[in-house]
Biopython code that builds the backbone (N, CA, C, O; Angstrom):
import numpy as np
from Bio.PDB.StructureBuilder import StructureBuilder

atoms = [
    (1, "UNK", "N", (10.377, 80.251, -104.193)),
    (1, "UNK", "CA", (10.679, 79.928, -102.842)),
    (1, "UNK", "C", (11.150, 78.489, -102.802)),
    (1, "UNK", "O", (10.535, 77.503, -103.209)),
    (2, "UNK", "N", (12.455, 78.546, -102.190)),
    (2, "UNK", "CA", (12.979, 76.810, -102.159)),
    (2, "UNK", "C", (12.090, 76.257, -100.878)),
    (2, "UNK", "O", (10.996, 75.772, -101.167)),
    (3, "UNK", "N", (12.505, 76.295, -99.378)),
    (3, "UNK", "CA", (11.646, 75.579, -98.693)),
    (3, "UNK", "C", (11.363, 76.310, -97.315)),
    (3, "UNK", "O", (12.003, 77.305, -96.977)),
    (4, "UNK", "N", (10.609, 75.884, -96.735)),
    (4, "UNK", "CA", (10.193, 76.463, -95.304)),
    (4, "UNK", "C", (10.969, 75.516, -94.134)),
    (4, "UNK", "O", (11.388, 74.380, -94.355)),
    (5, "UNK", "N", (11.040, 76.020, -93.223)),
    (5, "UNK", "CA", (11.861, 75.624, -92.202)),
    (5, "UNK", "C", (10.915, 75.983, -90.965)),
    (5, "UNK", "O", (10.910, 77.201, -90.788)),
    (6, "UNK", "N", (10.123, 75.299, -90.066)),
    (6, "UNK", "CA", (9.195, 75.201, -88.936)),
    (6, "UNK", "C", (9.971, 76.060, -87.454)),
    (6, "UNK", "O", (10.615, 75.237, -86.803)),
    (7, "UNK", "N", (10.006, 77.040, -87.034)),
    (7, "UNK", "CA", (10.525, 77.695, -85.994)),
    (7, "UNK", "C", (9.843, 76.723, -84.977)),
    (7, "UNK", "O", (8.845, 76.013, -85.104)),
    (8, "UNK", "N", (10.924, 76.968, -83.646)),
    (8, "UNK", "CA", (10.277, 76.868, -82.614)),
    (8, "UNK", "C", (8.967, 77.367, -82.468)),
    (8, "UNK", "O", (8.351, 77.782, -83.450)),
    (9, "UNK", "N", (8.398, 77.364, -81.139)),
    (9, "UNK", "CA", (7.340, 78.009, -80.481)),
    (9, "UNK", "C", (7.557, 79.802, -80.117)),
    (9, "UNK", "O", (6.843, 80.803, -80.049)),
    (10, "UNK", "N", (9.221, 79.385, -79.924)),
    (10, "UNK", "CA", (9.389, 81.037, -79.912)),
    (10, "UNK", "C", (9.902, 81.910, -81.034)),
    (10, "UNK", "O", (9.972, 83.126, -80.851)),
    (11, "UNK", "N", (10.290, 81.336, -82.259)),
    (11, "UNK", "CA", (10.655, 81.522, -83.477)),
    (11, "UNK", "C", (10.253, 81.309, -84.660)),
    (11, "UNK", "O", (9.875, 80.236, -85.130)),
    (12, "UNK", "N", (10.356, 82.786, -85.399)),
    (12, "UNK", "CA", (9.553, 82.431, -86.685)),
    (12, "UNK", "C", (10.005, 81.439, -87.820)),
    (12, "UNK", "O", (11.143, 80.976, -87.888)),
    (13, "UNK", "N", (9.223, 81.229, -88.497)),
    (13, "UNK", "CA", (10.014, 80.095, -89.242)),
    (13, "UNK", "C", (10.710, 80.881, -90.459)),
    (13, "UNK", "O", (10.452, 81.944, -91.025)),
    (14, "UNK", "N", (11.666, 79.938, -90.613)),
    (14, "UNK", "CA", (12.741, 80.418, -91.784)),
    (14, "UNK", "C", (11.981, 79.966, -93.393)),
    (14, "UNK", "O", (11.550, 78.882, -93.785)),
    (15, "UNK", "N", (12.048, 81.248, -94.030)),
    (15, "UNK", "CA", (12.010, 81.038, -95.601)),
    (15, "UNK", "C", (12.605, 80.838, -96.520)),
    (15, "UNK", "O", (12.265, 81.818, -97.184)),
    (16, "UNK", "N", (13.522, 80.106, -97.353)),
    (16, "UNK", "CA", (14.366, 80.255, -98.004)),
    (16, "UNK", "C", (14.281, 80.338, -99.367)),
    (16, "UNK", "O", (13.721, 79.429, -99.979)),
    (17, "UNK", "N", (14.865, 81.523, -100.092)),
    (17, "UNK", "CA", (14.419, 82.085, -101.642)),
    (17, "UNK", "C", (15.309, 81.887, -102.067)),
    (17, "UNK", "O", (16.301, 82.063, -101.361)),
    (18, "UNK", "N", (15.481, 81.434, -103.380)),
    (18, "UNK", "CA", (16.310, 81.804, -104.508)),
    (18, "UNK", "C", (16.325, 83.113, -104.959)),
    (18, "UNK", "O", (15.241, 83.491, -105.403)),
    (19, "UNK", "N", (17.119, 83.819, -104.977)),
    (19, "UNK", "CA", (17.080, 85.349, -105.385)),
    (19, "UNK", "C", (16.994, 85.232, -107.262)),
    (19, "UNK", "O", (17.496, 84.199, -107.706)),
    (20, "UNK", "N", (16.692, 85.732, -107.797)),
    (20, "UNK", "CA", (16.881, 85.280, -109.680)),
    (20, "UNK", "C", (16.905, 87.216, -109.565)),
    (20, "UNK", "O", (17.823, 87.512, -110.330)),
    (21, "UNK", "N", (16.515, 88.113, -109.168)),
    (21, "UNK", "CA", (16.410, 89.776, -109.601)),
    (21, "UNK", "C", (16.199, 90.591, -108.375)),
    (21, "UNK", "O", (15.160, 90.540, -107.716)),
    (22, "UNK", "N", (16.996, 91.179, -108.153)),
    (22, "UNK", "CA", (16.492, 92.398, -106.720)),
    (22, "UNK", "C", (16.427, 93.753, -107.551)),
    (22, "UNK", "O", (17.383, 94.203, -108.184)),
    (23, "UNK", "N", (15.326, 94.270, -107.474)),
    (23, "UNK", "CA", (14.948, 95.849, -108.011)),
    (23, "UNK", "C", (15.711, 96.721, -107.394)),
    (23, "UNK", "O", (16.263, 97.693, -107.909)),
    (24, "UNK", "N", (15.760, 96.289, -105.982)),
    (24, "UNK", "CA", (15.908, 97.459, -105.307)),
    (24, "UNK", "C", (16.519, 97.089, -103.786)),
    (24, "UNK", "O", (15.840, 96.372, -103.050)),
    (25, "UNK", "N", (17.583, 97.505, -103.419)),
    (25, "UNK", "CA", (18.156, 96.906, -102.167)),
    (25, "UNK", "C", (19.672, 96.232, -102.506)),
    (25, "UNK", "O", (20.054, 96.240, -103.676)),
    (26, "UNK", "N", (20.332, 95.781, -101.685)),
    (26, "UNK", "CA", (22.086, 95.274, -102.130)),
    (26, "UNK", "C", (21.542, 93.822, -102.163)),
    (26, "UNK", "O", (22.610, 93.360, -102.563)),
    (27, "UNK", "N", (20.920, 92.965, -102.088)),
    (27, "UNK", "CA", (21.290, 91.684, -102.260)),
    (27, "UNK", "C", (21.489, 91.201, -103.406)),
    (27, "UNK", "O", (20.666, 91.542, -104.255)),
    (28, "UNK", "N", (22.458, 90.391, -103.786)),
    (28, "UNK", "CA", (22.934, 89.627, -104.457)),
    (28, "UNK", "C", (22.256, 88.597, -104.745)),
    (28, "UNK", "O", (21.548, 88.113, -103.862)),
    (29, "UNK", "N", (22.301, 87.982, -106.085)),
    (29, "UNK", "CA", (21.721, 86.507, -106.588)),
    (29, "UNK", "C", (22.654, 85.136, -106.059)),
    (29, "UNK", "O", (23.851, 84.871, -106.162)),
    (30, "UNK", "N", (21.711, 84.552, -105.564)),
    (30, "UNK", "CA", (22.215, 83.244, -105.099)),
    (30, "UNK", "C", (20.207, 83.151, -103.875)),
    (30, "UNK", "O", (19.017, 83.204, -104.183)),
    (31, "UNK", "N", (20.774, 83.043, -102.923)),
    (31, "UNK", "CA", (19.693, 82.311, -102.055)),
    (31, "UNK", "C", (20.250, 83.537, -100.423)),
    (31, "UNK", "O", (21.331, 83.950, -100.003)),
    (32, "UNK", "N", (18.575, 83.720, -99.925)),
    (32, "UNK", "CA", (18.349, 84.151, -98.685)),
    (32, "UNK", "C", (17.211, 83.488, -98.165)),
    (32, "UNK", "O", (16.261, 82.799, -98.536)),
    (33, "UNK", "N", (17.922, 84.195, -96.721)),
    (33, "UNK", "CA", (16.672, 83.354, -95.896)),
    (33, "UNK", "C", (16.154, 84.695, -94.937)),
    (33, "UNK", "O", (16.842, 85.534, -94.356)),
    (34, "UNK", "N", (14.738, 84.555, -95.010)),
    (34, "UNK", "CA", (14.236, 85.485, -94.375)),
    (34, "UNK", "C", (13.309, 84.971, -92.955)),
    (34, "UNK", "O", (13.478, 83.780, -92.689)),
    (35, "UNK", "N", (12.467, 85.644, -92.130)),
    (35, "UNK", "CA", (11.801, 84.868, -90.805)),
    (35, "UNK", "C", (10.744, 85.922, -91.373)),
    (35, "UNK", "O", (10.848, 87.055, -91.844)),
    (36, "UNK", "N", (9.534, 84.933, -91.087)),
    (36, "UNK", "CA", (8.041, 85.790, -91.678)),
    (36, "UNK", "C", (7.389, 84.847, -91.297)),
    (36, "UNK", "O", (7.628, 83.706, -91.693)),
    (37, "UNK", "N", (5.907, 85.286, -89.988)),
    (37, "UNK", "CA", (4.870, 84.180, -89.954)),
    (37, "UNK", "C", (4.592, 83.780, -90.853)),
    (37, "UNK", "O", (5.165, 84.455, -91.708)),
    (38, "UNK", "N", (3.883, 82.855, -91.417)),
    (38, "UNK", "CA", (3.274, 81.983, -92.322)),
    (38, "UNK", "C", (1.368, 82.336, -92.564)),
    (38, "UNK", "O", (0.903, 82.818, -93.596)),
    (39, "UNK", "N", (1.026, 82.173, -92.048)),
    (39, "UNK", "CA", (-0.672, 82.586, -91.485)),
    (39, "UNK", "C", (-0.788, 83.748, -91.364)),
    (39, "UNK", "O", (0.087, 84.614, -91.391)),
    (40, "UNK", "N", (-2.392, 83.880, -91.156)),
    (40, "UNK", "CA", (-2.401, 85.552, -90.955)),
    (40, "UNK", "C", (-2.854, 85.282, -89.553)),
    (40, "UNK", "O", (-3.526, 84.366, -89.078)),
    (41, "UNK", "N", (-2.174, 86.566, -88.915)),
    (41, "UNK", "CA", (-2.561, 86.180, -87.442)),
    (41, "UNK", "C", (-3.540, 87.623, -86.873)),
    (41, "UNK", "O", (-3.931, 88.466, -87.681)),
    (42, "UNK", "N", (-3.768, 87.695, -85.721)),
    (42, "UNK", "CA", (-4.563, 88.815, -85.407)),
    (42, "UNK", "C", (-3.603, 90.352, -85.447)),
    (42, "UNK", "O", (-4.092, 91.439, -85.139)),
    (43, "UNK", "N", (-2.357, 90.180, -85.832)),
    (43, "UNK", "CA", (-1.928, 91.407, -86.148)),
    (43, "UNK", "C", (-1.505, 91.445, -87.531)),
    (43, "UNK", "O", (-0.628, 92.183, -87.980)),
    (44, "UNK", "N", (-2.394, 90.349, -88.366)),
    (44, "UNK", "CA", (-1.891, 90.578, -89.922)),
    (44, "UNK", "C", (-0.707, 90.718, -90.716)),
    (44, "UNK", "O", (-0.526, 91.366, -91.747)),
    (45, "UNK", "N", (0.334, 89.740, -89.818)),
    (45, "UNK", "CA", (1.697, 90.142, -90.214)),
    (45, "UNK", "C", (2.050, 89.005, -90.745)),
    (45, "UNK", "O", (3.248, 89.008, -91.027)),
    (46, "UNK", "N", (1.324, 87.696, -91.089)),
    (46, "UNK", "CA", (1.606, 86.320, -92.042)),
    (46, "UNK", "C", (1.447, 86.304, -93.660)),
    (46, "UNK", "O", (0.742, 87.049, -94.342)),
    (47, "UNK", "N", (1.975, 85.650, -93.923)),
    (47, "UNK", "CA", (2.011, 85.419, -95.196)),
    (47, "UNK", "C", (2.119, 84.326, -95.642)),
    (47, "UNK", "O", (3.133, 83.738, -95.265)),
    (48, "UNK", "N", (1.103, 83.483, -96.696)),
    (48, "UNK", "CA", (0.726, 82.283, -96.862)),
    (48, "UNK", "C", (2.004, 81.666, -98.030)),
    (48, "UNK", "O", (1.636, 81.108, -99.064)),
    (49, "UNK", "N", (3.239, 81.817, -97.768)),
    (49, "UNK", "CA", (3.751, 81.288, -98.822)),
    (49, "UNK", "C", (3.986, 79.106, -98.536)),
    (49, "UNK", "O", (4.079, 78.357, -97.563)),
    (50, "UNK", "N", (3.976, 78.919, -100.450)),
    (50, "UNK", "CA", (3.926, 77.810, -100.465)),
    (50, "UNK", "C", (5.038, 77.443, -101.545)),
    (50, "UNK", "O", (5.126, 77.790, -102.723)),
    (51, "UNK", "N", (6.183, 76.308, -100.460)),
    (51, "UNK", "CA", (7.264, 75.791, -101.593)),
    (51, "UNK", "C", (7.194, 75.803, -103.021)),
    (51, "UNK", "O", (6.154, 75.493, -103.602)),
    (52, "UNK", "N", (8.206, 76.132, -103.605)),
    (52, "UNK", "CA", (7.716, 75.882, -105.547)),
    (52, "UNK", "C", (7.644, 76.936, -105.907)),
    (52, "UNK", "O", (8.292, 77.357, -106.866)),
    (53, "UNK", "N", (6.609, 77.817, -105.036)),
    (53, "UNK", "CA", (5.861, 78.941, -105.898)),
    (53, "UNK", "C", (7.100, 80.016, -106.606)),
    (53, "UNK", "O", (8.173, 79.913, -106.012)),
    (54, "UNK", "N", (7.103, 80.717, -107.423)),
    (54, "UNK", "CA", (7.374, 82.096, -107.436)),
    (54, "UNK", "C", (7.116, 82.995, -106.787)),
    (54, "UNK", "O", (5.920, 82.847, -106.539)),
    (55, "UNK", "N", (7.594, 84.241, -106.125)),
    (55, "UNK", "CA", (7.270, 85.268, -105.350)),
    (55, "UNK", "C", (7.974, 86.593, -105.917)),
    (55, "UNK", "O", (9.098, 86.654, -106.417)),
    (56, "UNK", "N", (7.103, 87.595, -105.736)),
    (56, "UNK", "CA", (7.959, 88.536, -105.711)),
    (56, "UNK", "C", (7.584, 89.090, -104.065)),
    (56, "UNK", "O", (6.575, 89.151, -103.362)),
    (57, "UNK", "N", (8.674, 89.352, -103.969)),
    (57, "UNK", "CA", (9.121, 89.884, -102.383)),
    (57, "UNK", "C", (9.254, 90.815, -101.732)),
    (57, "UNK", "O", (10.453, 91.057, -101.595)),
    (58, "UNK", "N", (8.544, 91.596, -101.164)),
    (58, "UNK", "CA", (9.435, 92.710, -100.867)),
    (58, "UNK", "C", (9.467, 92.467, -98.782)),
    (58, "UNK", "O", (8.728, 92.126, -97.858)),
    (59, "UNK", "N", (10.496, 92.811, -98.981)),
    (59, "UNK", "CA", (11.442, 92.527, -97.411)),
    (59, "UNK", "C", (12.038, 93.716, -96.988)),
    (59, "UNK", "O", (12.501, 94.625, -97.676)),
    (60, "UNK", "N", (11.955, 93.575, -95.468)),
    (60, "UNK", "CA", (12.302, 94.469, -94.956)),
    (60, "UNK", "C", (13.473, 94.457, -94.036)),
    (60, "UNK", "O", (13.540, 93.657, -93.103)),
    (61, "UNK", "N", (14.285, 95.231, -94.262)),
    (61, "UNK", "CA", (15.392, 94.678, -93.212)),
    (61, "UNK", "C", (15.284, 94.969, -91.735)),
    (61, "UNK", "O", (15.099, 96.110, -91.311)),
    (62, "UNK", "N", (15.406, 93.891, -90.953)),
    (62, "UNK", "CA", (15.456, 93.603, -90.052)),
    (62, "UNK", "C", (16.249, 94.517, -88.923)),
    (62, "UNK", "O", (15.872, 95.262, -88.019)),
    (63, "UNK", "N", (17.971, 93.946, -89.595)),
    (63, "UNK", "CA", (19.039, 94.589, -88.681)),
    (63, "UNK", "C", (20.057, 94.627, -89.795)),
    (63, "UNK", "O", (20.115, 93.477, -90.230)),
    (64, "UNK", "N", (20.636, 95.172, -90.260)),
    (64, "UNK", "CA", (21.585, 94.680, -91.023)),
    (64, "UNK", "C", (22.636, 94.712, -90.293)),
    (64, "UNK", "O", (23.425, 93.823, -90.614)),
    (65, "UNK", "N", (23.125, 95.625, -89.100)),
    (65, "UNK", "CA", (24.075, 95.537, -88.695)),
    (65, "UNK", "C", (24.827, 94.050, -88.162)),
    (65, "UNK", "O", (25.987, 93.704, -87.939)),
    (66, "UNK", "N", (23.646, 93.480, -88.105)),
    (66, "UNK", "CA", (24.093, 92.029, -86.900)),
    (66, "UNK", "C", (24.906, 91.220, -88.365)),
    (66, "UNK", "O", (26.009, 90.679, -88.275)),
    (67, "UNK", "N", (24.164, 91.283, -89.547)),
    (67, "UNK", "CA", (25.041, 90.286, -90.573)),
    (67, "UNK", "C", (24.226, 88.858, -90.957)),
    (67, "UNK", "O", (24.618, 88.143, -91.879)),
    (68, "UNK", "N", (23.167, 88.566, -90.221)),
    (68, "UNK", "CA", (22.549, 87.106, -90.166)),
    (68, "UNK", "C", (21.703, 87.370, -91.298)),
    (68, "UNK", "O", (21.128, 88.337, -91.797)),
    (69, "UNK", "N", (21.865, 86.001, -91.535)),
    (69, "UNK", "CA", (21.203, 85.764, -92.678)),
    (69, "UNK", "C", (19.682, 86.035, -92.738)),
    (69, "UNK", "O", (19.155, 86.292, -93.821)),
    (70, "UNK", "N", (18.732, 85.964, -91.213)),
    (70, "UNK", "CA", (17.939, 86.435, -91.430)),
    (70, "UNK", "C", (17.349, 88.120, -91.261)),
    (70, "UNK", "O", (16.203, 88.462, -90.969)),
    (71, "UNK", "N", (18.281, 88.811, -91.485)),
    (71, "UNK", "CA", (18.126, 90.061, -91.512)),
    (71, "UNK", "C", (17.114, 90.865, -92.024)),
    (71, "UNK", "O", (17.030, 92.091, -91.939)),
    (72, "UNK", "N", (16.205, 89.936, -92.665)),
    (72, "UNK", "CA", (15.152, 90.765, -93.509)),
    (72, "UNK", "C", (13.483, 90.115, -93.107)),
    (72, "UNK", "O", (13.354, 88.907, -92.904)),
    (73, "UNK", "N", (12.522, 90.874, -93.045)),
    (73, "UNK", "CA", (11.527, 89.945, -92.510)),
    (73, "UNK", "C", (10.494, 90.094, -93.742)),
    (73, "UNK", "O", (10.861, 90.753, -94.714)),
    (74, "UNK", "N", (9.269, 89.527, -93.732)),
    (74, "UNK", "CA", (8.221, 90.308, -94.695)),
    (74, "UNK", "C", (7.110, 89.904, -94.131)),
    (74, "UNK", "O", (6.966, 89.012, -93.295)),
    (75, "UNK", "N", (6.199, 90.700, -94.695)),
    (75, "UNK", "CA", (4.778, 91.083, -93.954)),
    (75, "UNK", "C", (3.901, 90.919, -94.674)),
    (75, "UNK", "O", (4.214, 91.102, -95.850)),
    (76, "UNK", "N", (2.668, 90.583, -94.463)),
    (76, "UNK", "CA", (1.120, 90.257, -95.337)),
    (76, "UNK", "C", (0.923, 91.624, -95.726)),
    (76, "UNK", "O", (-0.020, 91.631, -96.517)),
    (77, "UNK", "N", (1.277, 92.557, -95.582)),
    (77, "UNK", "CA", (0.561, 93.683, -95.867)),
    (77, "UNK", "C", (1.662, 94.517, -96.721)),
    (77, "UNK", "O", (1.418, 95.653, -97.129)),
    (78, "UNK", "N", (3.035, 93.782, -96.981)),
    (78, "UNK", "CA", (4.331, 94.442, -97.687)),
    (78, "UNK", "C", (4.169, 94.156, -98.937)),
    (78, "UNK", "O", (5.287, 93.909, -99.390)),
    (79, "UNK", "N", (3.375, 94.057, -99.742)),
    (79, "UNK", "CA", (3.169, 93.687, -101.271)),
    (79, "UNK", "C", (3.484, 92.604, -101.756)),
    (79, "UNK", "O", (3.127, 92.433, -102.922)),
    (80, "UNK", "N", (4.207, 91.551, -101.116)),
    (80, "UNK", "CA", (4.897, 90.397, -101.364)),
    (80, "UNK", "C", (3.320, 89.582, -101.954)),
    (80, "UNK", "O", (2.228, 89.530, -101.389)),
    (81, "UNK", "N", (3.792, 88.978, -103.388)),
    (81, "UNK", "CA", (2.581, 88.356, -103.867)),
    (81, "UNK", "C", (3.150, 86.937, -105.163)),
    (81, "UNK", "O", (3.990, 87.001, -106.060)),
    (82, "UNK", "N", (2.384, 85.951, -104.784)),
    (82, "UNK", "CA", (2.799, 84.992, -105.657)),
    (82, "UNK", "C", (3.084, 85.350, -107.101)),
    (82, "UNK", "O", (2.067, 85.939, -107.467)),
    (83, "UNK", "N", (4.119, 85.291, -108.325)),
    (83, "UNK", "CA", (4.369, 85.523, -109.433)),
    (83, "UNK", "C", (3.264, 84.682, -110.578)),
    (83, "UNK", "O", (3.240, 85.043, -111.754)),
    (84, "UNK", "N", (2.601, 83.828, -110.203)),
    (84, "UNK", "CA", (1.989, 83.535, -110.995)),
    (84, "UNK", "C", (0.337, 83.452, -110.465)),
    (84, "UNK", "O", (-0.393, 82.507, -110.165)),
    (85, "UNK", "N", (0.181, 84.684, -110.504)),
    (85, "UNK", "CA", (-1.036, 85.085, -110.599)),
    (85, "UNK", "C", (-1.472, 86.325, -111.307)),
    (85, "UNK", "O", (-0.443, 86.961, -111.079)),
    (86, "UNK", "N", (-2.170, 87.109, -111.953)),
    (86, "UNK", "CA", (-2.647, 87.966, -112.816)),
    (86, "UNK", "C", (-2.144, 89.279, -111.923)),
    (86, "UNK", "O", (-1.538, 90.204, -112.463)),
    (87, "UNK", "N", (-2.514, 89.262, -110.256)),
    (87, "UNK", "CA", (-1.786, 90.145, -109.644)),
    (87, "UNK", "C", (-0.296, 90.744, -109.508)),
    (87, "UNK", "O", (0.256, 91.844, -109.502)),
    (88, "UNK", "N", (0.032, 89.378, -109.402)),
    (88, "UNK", "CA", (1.828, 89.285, -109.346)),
    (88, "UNK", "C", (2.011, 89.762, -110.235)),
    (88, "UNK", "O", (2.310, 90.950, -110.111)),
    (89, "UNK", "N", (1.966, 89.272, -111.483)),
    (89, "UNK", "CA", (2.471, 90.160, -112.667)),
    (89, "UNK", "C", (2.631, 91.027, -112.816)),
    (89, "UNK", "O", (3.692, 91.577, -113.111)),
    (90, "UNK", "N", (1.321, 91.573, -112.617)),
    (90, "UNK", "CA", (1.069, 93.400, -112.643)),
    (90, "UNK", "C", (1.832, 93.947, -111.977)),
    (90, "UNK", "O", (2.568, 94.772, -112.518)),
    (91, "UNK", "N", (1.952, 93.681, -110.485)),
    (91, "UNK", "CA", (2.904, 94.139, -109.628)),
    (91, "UNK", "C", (3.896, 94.288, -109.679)),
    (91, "UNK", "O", (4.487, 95.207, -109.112)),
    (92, "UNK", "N", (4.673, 92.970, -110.752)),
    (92, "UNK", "CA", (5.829, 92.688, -110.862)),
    (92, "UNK", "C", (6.500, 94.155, -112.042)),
    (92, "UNK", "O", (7.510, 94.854, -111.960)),
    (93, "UNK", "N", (5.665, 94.123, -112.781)),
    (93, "UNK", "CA", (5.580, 95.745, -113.997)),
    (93, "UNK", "C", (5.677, 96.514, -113.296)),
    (93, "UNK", "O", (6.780, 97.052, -113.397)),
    (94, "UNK", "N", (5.001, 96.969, -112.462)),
    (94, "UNK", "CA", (4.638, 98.123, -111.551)),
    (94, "UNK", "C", (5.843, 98.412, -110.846)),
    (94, "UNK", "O", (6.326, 99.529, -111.035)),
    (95, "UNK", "N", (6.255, 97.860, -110.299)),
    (95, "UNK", "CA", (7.531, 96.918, -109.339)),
    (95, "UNK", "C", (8.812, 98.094, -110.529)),
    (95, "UNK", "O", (9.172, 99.263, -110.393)),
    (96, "UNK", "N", (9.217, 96.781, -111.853)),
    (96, "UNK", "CA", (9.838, 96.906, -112.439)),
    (96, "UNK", "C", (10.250, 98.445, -112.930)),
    (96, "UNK", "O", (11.380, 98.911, -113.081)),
    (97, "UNK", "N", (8.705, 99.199, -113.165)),
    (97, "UNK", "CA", (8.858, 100.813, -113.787)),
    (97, "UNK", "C", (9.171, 101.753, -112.801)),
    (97, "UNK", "O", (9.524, 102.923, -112.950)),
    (98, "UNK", "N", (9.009, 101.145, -111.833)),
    (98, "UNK", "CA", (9.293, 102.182, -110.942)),
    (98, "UNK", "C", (10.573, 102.225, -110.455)),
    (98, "UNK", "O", (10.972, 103.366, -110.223)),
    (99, "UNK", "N", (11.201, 101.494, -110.269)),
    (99, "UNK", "CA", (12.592, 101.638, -109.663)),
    (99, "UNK", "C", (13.903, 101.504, -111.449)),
    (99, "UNK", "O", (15.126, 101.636, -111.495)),
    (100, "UNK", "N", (12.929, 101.217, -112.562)),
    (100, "UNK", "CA", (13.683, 101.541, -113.503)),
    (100, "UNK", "C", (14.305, 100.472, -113.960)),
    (100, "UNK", "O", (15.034, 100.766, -114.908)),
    (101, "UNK", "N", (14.332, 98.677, -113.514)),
    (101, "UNK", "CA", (15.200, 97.746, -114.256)),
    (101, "UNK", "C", (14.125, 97.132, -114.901)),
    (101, "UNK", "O", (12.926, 97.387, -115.018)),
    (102, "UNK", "N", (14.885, 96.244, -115.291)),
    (102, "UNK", "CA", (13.757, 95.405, -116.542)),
    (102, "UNK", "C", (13.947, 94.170, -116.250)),
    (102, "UNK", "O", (13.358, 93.290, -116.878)),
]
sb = StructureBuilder()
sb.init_structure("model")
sb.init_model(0)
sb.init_chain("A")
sb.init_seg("    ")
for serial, (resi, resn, name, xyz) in enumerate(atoms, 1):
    if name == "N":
        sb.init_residue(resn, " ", resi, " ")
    sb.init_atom(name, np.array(xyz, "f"), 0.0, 1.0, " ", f" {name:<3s}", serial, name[0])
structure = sb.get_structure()
């Protein structure tokens, strides 16, 4: 994850990733930006990411029709999990065998 971007009061804040592998979905390598609370809130839809880290991601699209860059959102409860943790990894295998790339 390159950096976070603070939304308004009425907007979520922007995430911005370096893409390095998509399993599964059309995006392309280079960089996206997605909108995802940060915290977990009382409907459990945050996610604690922190600049630097590695992630693997999984996102959901939003709208694709509209074209914006933030077209994709992600959720505390969408598998999205830091890469360097014993979890991530696993996931990241799990991830990997199932949709078949390496």
């Amino acid at each position: 994850m390159i950096a976070i971007r603070a939304g308004s009061s009425l907007e979520l804040p922007e995430i911005e990733f370096r893409v390095d592998t998509t399993l599964k979905g059309t995006i392309q390598r280079g960089r996206v930006i997605v909108r995802a609370p940060l915290t977990l809130t009382p409907s459990c839809d945050g996610f604690p990411f922190e600049p630097g880290k590695p992630y693997l991601v999984f996102a959901t699209s939003r709208d694709q029709g509209i074209g914006a860059a933030y077209a994709y959102g992600v959720y505390y409860f969408g598998g999205t999990v830091a890469l360097d943790t014993l979890l991530g990894r696993e996931r990241l295998r799990e991830a990997r065998a199932m949709t078949g790339r390496k």
